[in-house]
N, C-alpha and C positions, 0 to 999 in steps of 0.2 A: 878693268872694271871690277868694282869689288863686291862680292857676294855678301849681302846680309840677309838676316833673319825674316826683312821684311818683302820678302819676295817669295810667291807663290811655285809650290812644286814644280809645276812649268818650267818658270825661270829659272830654276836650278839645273832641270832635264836639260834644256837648250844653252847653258853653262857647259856644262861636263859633257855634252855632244851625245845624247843617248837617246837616238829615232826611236828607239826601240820603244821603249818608255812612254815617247811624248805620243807613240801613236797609239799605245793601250790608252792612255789618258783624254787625247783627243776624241777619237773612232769609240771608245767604249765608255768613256762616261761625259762625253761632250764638252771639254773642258775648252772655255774660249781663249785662239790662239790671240787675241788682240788682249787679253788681260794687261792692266797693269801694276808696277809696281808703286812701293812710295816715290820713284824718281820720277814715274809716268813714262819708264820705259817697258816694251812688251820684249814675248821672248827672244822676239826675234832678233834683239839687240843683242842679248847673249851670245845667239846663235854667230853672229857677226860681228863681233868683238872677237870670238874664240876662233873664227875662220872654220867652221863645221857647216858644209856646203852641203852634206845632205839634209840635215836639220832645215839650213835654210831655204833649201829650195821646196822641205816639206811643208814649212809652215804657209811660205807663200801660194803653195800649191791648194792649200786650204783656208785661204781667205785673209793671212796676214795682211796688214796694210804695211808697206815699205811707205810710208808719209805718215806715220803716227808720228805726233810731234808729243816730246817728253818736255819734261817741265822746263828743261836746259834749251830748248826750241830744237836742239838735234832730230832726225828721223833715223830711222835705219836704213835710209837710203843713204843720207847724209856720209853715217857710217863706214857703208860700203865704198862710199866715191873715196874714202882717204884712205881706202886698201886698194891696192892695184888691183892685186889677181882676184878681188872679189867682186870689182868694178868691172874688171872685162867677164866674169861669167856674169852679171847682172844684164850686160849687154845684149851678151851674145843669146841670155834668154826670152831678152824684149820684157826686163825687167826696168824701165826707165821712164 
């Protein structure tokens, strides 16, 4: 998935896998986790493209939608189902 310019600091945070960041920016300046980008993908695609399972289970812990559909009709659930090991913790969290 390719990073560009046109993607909100978020996007970038949940790229590069840095909780740390995303939760100053969420928790402290209320930054919305369902943001999108120009693809109409949110962070959380990032988050699960890169396989960054704390990111992902923070985002959805805080209201992500795993059914956001992006311009390409993909969701980030979608995502997950065509990775194994991130399909079975989406499971095993009653993420489905």
């Amino acid at each position: 998935m390719e990073l560009t310019i046109e993607k909100s600091v978020l996007h970038k945070l949940a790229y590069l896998g840095r909780l740390d960041l995303i939760k100053l920016f969420v928790e402290q300046h209320g930054y919305n986790v369902d943001l999108r980008d120009g693809h109409g993908r949110t962070p959380l695609f990032y988050a699960i493209a890169r396989t960054c399972e704390d990111v992902v289970y923070y985002l959805v812990e805080n209201g992500a939608d795993v059914n956001a559909c992006a311009n390409d009709k993909m969701t980030p659930l979608n995502l997950a189902v065509l990775d194994r090991h991130m399909r079975e913790k989406y499971i095993e969290q009653g993420y489905y």
